[in-house]
N, CA, C and O atoms as CSV, one atom per row, in Angstrom:
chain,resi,resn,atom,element,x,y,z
A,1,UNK,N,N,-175.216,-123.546,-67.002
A,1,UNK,CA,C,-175.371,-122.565,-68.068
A,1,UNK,C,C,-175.020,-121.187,-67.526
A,1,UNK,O,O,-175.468,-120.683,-66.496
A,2,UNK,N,N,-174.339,-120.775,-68.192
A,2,UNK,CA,C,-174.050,-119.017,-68.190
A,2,UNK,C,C,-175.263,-117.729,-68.494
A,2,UNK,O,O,-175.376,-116.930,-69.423
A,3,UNK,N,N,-175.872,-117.905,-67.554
A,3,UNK,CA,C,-177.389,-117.034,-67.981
A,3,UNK,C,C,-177.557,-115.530,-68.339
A,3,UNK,O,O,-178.508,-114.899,-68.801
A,4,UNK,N,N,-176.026,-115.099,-67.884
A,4,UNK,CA,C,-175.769,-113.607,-67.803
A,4,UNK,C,C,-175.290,-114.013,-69.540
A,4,UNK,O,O,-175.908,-113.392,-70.405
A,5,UNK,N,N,-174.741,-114.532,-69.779
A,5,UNK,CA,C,-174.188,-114.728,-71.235
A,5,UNK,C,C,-174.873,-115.104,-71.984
A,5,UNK,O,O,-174.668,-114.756,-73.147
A,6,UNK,N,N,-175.932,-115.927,-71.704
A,6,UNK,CA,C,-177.077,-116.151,-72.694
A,6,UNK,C,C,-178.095,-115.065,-72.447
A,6,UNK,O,O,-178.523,-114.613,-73.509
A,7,UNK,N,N,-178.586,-114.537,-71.423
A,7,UNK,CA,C,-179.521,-113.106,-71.646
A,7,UNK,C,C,-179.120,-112.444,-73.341
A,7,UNK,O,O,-179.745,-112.407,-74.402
A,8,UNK,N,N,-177.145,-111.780,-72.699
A,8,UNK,CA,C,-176.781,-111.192,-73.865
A,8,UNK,C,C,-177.481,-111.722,-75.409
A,8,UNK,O,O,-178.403,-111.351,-76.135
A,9,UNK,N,N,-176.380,-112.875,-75.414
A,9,UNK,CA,C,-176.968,-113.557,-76.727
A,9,UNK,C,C,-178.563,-113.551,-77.229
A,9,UNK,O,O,-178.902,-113.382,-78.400
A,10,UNK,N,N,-179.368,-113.743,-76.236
A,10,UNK,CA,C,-180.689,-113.806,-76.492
A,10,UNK,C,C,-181.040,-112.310,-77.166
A,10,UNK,O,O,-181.535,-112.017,-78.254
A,11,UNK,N,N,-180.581,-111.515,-76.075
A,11,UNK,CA,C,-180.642,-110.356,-76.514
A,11,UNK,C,C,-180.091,-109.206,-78.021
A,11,UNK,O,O,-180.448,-108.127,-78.493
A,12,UNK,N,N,-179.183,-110.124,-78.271
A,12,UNK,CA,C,-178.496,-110.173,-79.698
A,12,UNK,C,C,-179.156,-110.559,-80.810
A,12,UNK,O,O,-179.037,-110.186,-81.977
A,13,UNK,N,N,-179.938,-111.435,-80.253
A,13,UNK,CA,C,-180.238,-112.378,-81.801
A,13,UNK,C,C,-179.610,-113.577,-82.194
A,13,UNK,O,O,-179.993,-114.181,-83.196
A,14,UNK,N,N,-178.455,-114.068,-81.325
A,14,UNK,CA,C,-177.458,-114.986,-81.505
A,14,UNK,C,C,-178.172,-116.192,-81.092
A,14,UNK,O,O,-177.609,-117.199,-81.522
A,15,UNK,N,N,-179.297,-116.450,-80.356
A,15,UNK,CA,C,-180.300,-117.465,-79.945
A,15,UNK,C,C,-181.304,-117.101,-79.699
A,15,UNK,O,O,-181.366,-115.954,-79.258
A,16,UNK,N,N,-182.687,-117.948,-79.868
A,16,UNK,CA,C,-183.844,-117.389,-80.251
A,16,UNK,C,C,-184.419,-117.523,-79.067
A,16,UNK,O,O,-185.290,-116.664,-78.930
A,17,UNK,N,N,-184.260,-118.602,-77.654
A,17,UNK,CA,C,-184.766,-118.732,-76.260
A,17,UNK,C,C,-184.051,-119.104,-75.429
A,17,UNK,O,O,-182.906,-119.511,-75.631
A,18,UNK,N,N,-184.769,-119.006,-74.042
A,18,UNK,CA,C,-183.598,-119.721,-73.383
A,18,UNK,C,C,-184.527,-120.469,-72.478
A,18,UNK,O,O,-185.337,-119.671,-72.006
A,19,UNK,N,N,-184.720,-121.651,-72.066
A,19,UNK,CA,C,-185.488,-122.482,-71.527
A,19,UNK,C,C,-185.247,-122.606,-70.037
A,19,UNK,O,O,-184.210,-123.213,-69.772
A,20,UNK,N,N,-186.024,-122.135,-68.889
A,20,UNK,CA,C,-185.387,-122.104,-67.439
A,20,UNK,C,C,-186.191,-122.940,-67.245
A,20,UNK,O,O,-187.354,-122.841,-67.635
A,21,UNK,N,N,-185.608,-124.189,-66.435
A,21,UNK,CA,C,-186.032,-125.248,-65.458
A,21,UNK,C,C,-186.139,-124.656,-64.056
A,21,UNK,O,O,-185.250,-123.893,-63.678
A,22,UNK,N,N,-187.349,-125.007,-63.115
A,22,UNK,CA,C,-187.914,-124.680,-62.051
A,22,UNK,C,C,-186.475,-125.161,-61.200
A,22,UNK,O,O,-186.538,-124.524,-60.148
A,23,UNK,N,N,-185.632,-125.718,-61.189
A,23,UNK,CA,C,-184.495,-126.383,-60.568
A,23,UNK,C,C,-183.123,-125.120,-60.971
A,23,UNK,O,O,-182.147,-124.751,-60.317
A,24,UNK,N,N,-183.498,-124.847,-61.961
A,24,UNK,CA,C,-182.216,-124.103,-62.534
A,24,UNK,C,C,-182.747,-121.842,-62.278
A,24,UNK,O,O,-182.203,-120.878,-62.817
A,25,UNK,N,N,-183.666,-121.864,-61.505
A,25,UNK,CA,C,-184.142,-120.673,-61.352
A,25,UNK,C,C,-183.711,-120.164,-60.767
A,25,UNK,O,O,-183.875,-118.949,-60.877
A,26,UNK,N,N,-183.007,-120.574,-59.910
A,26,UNK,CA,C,-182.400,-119.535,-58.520
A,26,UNK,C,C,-181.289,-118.559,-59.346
A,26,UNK,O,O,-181.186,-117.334,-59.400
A,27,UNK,N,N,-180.582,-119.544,-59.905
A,27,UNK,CA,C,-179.387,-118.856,-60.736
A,27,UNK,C,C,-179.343,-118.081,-62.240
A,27,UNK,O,O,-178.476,-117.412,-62.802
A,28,UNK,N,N,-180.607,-118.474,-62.580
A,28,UNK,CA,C,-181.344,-117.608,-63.408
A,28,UNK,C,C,-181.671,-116.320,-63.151
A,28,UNK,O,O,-181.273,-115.377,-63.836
A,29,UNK,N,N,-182.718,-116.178,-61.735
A,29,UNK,CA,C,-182.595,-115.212,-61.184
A,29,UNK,C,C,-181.841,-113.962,-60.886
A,29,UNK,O,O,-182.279,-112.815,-60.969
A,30,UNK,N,N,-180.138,-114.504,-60.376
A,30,UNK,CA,C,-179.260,-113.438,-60.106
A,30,UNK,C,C,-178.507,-112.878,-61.444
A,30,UNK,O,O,-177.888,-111.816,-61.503
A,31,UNK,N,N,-178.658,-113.646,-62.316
A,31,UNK,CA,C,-178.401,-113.164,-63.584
A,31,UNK,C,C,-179.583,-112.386,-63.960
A,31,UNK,O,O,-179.435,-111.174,-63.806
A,32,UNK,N,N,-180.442,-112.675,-64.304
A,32,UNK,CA,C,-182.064,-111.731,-64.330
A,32,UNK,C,C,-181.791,-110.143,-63.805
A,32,UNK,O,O,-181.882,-109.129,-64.497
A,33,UNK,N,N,-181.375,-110.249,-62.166
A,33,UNK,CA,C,-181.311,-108.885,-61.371
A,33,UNK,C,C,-180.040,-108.094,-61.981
A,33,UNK,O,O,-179.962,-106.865,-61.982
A,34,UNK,N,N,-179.473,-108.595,-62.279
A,34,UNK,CA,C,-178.129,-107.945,-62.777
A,34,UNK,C,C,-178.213,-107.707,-64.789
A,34,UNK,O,O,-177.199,-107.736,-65.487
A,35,UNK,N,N,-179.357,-107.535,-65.236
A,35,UNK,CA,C,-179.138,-107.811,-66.504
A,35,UNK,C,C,-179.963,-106.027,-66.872
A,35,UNK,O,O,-181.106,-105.729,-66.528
A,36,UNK,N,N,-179.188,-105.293,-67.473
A,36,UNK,CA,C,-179.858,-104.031,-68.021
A,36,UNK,C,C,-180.526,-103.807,-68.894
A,36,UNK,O,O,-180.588,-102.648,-69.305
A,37,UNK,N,N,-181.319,-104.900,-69.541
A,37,UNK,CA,C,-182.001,-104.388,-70.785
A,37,UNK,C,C,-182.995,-105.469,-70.782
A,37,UNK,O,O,-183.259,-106.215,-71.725
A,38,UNK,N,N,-183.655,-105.461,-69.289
A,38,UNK,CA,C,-184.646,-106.567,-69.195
A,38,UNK,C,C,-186.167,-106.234,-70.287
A,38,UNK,O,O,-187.027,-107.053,-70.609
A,39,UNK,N,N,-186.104,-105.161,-70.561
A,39,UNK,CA,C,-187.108,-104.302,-71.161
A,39,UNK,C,C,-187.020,-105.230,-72.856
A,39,UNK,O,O,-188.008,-105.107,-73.580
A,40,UNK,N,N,-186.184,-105.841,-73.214
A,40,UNK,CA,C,-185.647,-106.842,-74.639
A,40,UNK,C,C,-185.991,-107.972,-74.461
A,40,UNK,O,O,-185.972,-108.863,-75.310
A,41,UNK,N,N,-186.399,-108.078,-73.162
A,41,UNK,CA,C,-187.010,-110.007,-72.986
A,41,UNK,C,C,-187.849,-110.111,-72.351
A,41,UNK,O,O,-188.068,-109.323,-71.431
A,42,UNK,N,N,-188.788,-111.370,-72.696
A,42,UNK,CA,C,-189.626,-111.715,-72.399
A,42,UNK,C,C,-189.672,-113.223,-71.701
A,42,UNK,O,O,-188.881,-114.136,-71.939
A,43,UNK,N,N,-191.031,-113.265,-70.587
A,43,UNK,CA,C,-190.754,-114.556,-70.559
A,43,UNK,C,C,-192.053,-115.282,-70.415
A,43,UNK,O,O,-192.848,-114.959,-69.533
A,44,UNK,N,N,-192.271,-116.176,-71.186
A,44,UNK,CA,C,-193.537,-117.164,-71.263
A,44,UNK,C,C,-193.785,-118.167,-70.270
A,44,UNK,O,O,-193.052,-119.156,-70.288
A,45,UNK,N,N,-194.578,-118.096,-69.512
A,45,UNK,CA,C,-194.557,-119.198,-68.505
A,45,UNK,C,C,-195.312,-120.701,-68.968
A,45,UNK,O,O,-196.104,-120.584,-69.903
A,46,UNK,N,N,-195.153,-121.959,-68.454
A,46,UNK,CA,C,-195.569,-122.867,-68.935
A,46,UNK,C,C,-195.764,-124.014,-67.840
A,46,UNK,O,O,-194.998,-123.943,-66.879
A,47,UNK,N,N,-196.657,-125.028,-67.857
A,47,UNK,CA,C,-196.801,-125.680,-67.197
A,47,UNK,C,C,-195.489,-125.944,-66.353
A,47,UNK,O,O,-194.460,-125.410,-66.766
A,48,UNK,N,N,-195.419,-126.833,-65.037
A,48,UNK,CA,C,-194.822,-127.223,-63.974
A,48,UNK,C,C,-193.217,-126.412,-63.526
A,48,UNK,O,O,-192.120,-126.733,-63.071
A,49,UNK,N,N,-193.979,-125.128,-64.023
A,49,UNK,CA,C,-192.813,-123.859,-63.642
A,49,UNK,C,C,-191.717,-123.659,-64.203
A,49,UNK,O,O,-190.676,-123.368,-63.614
A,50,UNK,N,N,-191.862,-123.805,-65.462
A,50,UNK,CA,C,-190.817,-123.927,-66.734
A,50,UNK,C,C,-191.326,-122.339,-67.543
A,50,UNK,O,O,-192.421,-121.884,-67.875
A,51,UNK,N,N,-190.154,-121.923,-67.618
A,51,UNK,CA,C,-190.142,-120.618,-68.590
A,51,UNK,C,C,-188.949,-120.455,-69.624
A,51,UNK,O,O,-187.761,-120.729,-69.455
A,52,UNK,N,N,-189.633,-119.894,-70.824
A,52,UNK,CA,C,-189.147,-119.841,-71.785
A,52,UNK,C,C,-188.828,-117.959,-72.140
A,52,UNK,O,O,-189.658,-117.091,-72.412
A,53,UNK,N,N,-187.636,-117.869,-72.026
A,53,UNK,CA,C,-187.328,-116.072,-72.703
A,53,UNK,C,C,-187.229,-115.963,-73.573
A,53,UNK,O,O,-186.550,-116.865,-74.062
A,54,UNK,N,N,-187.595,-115.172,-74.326
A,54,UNK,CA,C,-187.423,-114.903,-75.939
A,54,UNK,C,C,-187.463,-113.192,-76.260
A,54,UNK,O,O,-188.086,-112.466,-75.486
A,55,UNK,N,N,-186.792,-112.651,-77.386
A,55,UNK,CA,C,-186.788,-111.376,-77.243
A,55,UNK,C,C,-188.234,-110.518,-77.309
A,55,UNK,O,O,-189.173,-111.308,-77.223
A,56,UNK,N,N,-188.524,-109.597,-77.394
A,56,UNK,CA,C,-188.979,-109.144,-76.858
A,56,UNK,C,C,-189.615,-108.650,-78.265
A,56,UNK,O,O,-188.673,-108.512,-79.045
A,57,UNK,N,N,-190.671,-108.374,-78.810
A,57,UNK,CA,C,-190.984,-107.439,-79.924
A,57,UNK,C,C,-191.536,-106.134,-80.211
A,57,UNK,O,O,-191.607,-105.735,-81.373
């Protein structure tokens, strides 16, 4: 998955979450550090280290 491209989208309105697997975090991450409008998302944590972003209200 393209996480820098789905932040955007998330961040748009074009998708409502984005579901990170504890496996798929690392690369989540460097998209995360590089993203300017972290202040628009949110992220819900959930059992066995699964997080869910969603915008921000």
């Amino acid at each position: 998955m393209d996480y820098k491209e789905a932040l955007m989208n998330l961040r748009d309105g074009k998708i409502d979450e984005i579901l990170v697997e504890p496996e798929n975090f690392p690369d989540f991450q460097k998209a995360w550090s590089a993203f300017p409008y972290q202040n628009t998302v949110r992220g819900i944590a959930h059992r066995a280290g699964k997080v869910t972003y969603v915008r921000a209200k």
